[in-house]
ZADO-912235 format. One line per 3 residues: number of its first residue (from 1); their letters; for each residue x, y, z of N, C-alpha, C. Coordinates in pm, whole numbers. Example, Ala and Ser with C-alpha at 12.3 -4.5 7.8 and 13.67 -1.06 7.14 Angstrom:
2
1> as> 1319,-569,780,1230,-450,780,1320,-330,780 ~ 1285,-225,708,1367,-106,714,1290,3,787
//
This chain:
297
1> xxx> 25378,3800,19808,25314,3900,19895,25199,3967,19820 ~ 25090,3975,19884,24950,4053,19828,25015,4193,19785 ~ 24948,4215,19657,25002,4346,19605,24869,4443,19579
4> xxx> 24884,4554,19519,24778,4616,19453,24741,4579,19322 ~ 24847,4490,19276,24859,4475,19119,24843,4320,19158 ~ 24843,4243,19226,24835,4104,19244,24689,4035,19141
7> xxx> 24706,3894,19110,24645,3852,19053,24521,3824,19136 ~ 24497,3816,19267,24396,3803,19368,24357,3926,19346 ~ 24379,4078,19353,24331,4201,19343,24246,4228,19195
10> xxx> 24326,4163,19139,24238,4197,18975,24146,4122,18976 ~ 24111,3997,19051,24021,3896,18985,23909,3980,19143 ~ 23949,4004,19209,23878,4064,19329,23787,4175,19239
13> xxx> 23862,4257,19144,23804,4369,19059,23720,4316,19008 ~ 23708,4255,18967,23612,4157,18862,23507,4173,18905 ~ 23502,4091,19018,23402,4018,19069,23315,4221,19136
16> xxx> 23379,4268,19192,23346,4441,19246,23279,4493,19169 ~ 23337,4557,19053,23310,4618,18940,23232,4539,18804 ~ 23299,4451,18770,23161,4398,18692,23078,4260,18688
19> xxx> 23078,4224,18831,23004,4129,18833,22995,3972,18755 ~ 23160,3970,18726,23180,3831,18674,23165,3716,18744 ~ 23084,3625,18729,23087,3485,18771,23293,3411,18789
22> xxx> 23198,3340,18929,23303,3273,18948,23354,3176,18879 ~ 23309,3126,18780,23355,3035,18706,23460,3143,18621 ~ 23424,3278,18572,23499,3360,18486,23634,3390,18596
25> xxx> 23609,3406,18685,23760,3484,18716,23858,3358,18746 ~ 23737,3209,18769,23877,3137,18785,23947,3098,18685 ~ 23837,3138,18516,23944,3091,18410,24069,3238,18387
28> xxx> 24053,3344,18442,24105,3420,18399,24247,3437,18479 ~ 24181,3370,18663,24334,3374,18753,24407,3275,18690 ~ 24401,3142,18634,24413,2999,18617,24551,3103,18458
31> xxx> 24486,3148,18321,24517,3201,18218,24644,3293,18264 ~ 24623,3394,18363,24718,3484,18393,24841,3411,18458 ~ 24798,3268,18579,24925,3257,18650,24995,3189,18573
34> xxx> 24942,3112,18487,25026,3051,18370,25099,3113,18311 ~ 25025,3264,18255,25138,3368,18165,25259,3379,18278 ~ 25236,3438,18374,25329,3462,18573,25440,3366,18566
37> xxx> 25413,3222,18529,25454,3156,18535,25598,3126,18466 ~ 25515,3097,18309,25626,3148,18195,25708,3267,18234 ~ 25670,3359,18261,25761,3452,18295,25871,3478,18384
40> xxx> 25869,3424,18455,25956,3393,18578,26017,3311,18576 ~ 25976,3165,18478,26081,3032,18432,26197,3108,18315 ~ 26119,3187,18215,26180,3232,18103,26318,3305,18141
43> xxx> 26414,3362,18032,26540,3415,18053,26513,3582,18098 ~ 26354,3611,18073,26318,3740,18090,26342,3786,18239 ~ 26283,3695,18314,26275,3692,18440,26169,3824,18513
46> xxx> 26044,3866,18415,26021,3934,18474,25871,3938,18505 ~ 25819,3986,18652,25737,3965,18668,25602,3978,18620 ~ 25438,3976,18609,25358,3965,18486,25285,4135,18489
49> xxx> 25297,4240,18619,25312,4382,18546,25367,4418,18471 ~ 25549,4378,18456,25615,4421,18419,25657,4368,18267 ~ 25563,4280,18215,25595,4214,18093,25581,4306,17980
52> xxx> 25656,4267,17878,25661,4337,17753,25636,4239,17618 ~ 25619,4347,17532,25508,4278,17444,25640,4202,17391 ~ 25731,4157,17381,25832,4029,17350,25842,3920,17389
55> xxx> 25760,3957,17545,25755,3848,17634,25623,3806,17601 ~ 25525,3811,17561,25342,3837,17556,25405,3741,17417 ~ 25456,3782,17316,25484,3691,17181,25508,3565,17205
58> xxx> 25623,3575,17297,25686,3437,17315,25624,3348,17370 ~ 25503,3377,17447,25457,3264,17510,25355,3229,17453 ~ 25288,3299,17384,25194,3272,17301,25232,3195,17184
61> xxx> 25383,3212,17128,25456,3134,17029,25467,3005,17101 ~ 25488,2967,17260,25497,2843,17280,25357,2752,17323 ~ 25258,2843,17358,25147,2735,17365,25054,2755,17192
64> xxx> 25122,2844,17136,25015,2812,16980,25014,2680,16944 ~ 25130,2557,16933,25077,2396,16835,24997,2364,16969 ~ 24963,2379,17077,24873,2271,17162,24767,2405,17185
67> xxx> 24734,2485,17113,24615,2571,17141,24522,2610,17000 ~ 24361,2586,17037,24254,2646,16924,24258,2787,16970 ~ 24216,2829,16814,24229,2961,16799,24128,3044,16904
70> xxx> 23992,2965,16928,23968,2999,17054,24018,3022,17209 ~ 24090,2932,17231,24161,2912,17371,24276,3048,17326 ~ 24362,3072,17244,24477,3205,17212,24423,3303,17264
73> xxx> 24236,3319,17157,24183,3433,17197,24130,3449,17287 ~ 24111,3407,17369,24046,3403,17551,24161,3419,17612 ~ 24271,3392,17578,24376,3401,17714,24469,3567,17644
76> xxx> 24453,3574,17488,24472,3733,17463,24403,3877,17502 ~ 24213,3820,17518,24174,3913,17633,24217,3897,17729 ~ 24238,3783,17821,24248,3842,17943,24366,3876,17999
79> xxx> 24485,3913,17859,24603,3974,17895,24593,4078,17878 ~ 24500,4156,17797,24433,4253,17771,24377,4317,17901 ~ 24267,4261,17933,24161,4316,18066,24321,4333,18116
82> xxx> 24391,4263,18203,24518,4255,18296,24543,4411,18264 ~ 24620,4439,18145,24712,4499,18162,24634,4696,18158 ~ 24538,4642,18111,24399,4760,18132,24407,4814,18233
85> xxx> 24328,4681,18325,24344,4691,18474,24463,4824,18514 ~ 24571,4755,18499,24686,4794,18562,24683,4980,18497 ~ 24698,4998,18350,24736,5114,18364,24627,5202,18389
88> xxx> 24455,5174,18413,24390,5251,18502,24392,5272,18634 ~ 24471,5202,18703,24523,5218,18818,24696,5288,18812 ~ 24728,5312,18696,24800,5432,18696,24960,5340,18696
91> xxx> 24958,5193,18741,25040,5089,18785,25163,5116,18632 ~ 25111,5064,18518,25191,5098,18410,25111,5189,18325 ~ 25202,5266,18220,25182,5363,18104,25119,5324,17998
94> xxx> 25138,5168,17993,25100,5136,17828,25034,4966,17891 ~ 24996,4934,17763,24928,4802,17741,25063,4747,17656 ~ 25129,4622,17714,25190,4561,17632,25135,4444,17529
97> xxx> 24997,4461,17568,24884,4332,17473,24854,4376,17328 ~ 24871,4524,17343,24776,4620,17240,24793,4581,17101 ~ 24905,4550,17048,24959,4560,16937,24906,4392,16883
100> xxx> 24903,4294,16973,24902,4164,16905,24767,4131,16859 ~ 24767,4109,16726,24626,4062,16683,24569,3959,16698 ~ 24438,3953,16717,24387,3796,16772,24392,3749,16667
103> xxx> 24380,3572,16673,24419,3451,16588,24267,3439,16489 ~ 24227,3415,16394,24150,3392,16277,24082,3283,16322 ~ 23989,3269,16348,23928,3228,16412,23758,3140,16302
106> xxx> 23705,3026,16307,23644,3016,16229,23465,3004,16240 ~ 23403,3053,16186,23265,3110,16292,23181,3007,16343 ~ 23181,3036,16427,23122,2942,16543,22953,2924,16466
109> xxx> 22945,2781,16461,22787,2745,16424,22739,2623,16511 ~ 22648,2670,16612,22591,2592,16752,22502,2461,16674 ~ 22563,2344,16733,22483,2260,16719,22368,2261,16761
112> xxx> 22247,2220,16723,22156,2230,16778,22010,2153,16739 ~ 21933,2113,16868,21853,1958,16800,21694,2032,16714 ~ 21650,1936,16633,21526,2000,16569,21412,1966,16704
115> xxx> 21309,2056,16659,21192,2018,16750,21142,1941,16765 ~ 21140,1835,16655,21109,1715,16671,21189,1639,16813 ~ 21325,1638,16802,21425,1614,16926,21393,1696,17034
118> xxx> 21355,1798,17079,21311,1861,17163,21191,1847,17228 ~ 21110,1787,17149,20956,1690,17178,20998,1551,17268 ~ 21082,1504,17182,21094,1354,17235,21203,1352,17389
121> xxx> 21310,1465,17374,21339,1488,17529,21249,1515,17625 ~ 21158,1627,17601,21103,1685,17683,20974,1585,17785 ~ 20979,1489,17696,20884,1374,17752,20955,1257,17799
124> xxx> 21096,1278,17833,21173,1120,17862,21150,1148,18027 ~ 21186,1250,18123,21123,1204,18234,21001,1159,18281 ~ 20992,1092,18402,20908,999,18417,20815,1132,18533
127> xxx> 20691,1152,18503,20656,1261,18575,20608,1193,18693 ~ 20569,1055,18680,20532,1008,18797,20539,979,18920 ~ 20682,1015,18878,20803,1016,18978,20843,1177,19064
130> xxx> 20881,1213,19194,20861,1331,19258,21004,1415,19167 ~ 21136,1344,19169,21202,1359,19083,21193,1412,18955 ~ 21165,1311,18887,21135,1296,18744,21025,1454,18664
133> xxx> 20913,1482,18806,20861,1569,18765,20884,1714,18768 ~ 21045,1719,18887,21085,1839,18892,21193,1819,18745 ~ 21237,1753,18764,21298,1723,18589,21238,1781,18539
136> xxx> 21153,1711,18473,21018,1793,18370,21030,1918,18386 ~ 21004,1976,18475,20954,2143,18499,21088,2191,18460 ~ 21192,2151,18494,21329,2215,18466,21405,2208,18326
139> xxx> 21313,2093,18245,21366,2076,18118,21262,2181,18023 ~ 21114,2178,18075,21032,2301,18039,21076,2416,18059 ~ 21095,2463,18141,21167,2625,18216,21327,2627,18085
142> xxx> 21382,2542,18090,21461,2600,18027,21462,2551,17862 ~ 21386,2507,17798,21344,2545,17678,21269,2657,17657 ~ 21211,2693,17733,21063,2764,17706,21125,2949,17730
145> xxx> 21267,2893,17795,21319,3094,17827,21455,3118,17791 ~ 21528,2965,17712,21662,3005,17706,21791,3040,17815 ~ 21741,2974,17897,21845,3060,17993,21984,2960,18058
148> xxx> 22035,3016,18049,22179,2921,18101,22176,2872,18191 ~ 22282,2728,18203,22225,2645,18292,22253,2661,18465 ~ 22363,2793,18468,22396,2886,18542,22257,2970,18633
151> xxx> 22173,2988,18554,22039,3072,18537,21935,2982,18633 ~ 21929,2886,18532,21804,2767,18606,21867,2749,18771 ~ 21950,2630,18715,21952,2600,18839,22007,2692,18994
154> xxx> 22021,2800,18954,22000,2920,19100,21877,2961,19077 ~ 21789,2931,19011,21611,3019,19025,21582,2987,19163 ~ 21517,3136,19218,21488,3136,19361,21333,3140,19369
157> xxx> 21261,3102,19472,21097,3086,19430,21024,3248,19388 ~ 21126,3320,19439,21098,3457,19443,21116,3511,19283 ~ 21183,3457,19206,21206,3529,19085,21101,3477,18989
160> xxx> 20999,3386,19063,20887,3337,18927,20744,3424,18958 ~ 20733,3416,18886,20552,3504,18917,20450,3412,18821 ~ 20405,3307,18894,20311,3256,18797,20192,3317,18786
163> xxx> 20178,3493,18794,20031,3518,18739,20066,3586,18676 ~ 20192,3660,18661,20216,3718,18516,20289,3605,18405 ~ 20319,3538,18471,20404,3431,18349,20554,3452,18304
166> xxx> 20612,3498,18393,20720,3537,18360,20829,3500,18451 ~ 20937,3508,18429,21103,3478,18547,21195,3553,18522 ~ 21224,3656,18635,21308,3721,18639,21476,3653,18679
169> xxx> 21521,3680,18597,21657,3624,18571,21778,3749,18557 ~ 21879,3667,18661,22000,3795,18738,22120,3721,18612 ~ 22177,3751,18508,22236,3737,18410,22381,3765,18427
172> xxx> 22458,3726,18337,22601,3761,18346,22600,3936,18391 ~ 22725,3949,18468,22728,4092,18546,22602,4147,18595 ~ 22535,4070,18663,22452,4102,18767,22307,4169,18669
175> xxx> 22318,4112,18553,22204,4223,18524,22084,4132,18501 ~ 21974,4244,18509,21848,4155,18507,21761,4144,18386 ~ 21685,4036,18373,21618,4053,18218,21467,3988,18298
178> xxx> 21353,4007,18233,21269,3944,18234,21223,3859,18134 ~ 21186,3745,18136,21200,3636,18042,21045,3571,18030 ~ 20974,3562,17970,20834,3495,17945,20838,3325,17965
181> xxx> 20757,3272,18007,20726,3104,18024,20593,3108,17969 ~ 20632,2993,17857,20539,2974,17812,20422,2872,17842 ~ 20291,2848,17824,20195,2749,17898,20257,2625,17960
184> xxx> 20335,2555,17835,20364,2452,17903,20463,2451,18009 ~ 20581,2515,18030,20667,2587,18150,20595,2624,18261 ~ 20490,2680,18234,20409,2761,18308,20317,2641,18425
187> xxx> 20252,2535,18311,20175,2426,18392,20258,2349,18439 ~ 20405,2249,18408,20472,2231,18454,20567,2240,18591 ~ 20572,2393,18555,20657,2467,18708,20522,2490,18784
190> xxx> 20380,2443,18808,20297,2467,18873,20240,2368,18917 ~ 20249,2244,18852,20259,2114,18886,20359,2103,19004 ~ 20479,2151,18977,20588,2095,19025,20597,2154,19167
193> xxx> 20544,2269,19200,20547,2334,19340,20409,2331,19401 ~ 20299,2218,19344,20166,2190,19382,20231,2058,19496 ~ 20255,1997,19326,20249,1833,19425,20404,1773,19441
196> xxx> 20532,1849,19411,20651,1771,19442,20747,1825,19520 ~ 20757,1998,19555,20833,2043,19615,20855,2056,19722 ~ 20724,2051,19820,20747,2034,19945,20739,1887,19990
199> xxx> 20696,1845,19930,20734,1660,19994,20875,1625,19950 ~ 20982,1682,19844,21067,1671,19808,21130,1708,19913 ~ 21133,1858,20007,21172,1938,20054,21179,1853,20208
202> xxx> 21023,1820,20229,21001,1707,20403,21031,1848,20482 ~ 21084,1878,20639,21086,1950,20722,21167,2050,20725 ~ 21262,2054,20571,21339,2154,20556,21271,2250,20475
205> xxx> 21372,2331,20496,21348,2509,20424,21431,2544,20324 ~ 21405,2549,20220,21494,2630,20092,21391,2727,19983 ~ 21442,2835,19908,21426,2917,19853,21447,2891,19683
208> xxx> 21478,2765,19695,21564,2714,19575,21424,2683,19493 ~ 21387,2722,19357,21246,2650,19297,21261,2539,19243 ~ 21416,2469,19226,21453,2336,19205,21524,2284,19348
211> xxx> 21476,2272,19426,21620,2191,19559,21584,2045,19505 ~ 21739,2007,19558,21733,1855,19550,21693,1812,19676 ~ 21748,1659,19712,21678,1630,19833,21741,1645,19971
214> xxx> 21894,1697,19889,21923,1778,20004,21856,1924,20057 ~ 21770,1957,19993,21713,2125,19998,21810,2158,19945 ~ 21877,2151,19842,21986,2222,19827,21968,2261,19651
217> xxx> 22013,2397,19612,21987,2398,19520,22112,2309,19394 ~ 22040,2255,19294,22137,2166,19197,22267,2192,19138 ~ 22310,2144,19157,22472,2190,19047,22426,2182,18937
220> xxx> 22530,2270,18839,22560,2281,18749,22574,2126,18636 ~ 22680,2082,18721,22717,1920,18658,22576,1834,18687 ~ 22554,1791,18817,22406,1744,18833,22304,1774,18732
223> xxx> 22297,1867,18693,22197,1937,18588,22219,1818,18493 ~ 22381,1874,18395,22456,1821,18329,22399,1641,18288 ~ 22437,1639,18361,22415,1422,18375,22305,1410,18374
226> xxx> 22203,1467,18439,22068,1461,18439,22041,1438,18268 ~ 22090,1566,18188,22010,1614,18093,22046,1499,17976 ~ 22224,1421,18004,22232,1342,17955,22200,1196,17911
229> xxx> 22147,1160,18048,22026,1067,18064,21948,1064,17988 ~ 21863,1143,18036,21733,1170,17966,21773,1187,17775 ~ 21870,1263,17749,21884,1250,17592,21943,1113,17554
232> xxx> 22004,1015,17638,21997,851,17599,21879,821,17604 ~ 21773,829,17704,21679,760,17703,21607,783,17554 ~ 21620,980,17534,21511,963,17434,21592,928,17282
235> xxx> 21743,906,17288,21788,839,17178,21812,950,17076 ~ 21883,1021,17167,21960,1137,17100,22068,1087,17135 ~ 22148,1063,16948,22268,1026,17011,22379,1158,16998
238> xxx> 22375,1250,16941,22461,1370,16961,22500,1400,17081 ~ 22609,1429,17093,22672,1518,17240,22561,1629,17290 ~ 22509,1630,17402,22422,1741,17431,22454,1788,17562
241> xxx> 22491,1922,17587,22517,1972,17731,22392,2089,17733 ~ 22372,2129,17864,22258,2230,17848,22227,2376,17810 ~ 22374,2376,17739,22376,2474,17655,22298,2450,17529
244> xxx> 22222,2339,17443,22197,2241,17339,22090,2341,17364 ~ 22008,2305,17441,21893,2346,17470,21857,2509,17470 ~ 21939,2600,17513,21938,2747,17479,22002,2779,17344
247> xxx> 22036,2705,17268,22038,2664,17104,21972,2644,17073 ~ 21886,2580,17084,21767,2509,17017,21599,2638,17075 ~ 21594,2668,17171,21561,2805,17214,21555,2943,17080
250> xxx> 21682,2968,17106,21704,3083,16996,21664,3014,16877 ~ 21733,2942,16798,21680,2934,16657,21602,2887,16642 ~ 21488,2769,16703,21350,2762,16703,21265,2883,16657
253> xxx> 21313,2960,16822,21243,3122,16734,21244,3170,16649 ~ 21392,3201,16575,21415,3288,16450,21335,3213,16343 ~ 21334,3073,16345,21326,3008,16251,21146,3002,16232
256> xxx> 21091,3105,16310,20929,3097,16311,20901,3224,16312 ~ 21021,3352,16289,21004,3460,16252,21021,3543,16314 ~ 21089,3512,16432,21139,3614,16558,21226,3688,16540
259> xxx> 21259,3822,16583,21320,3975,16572,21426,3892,16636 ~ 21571,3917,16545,21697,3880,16620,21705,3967,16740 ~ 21675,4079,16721,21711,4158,16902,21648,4129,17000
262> xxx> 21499,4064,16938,21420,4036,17081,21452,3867,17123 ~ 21522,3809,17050,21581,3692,17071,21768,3749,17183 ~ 21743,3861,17146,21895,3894,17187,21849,3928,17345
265> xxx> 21768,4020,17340,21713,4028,17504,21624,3942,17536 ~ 21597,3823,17504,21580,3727,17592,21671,3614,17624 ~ 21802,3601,17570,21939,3554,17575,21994,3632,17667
268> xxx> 21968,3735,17715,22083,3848,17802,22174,3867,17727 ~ 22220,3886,17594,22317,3939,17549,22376,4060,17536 ~ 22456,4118,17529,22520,4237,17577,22514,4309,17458
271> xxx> 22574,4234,17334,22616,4243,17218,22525,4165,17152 ~ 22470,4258,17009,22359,4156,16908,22475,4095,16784 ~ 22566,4089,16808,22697,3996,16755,22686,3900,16806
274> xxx> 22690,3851,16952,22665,3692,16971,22538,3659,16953 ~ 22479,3733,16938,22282,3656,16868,22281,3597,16744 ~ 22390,3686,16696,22429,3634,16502,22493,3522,16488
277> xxx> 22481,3429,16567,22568,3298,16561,22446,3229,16513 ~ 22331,3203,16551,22200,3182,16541,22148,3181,16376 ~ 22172,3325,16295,22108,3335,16221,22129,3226,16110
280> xxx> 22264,3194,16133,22336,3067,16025,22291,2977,15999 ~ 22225,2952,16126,22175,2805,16155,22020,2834,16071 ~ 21991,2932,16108,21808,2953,16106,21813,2969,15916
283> xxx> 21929,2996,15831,21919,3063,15717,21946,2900,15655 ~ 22044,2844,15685,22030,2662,15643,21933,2592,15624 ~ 21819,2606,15817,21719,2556,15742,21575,2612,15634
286> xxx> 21585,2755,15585,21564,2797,15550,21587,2752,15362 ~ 21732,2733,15349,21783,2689,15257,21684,2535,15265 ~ 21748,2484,15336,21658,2306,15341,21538,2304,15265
289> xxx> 21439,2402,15343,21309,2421,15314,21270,2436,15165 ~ 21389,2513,15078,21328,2503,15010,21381,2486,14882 ~ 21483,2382,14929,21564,2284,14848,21451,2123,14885
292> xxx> 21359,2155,14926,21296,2032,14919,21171,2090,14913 ~ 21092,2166,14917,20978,2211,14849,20951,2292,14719 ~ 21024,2363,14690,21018,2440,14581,21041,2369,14460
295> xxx> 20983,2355,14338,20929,2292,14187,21110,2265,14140 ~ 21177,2369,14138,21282,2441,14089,21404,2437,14144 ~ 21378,2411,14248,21512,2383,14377,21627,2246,14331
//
């Protein structure tokens, strides 16, 4: 029965109050009914308001050998957010999450391709093609601003301004950033709504600055496969999803002398802690540089 405390009500909060993507609340309903789950199979028998931090141990003791220390700590916030939730709504007194410390975790360092690889993608579609050239514009647009692949492919024609040069972009929890395009983004995405979008488009109507040929704007995965293509063609053999590319974004920059914060607000980051994943990378090749130029190195 729908409750006030129900797992549909909290993930409903979410989405109300801070503007989480749907992809977030379904990992977080998916995380919780599992905990729900355990709980109600277990000898505890009790339901997932009512859990106690003995019960919060134990299950975490049984998915730790088939879980990275990442996956622990994603499903320890969002037993966390849960039980938050609940006692700001007055539901329980305490947080039974509070006490457990997250798992040690080892620092995340983003793969990510050199510019040289970023040259040779950026030229594997075939522009000749009506396709191929909205490709192009979409593999430009999102080198050239970093933005998730969440980001691109919902750009509405309304959020570009090609006389200031810029794309306004609606970011995790609804917030907005303005983001610069650079010439080649710029001639590209102007190419692309000269000579391919409305013949792409034929007698339909969309708002989408990428529609496919359904008028419809692209998936996520579509993106995905697309981008993988094109990195066979250009003979990248590394794993690359289009996150690669807002990697290669950030530390490009740093690595040519860019202000980590202004790399941070053009990432939408909330926190200049996840910008610092970046600097690792940018200080290596830094090291490189001059372990192969310097007399002395």
């Amino acid at each position: 029965m729908e409750s006030e405390h129900s797992l549909e009500s909290f993930c409903d909060a979410l989405w109300l109050e801070e503007g989480l993507s749907s992809a977030t609340r379904a990992a977080y309903r998916s995380d919780l009914q599992s905990l729900a789950d355990f709980l109600s199979d277990s000898q505890c028998g009790r339901a997932l308001p009512q859990a106690r931090p003995e019960d919060l141990l134990a299950y975490i003791a049984l998915r730790h050998a088939s879980s990275k220390s990442t996956s622990a700590n994603r499903r320890l916030s969002c037993m966390r957010r849960y039980y938050r939730w609940l006692m700001q709504r007055g539901i329980r007194g305490d947080d039974p999450s509070a006490a457990i410390r997250s798992a040690r975790q080892p620092a995340r360092v983003p793969h990510t391709l050199s510019e040289e690889q970023v040259e040779t993608l950026l030229k594997a579609p075939d522009t000749a093609t009506l396709l191929g050239l909205r490709d192009k514009a979409m593999l430009e647009c999102l080198y050239a601003t970093g933005l998730r692949v969440s980001e691109l492919v919902s750009l509405r024609l309304a959020q570009v301004s090609m006389r200031d040069a810029v794309v306004k972009v609606v970011g995790k929890g609804n917030k907005e950033r303005l983001v610069p395009l650079g010439e080649e983004a710029l001639h590209w995405i102007g190419r692309w709504l000269r000579e391919g979008r409305s013949v792409v488009l034929g007698a339909r109507t969309s708002d989408a600055l990428f529609p496919t040929a359904q008028a419809e704007p692209m998936t996520r995965q579509r993106f995905w496969v697309l981008l993988r293509n094109y990195a066979r063609k250009a003979g990248i053999r590394a794993a690359l999803s289009p996150h690669g590319l807002r990697h290669a974004f950030a530390t490009h920059l740093l690595n040519h002398g860019a202000d980590l914060r202004v790399v941070q607000l053009l990432l939408g980051h909330a926190d200049i802690t996840t910008t610092q994943i970046y600097t690792h990378v940018a200080r290596e090749r830094l090291r490189q540089l001059h372990a192969a130029h310097h007399p002395r190195a």
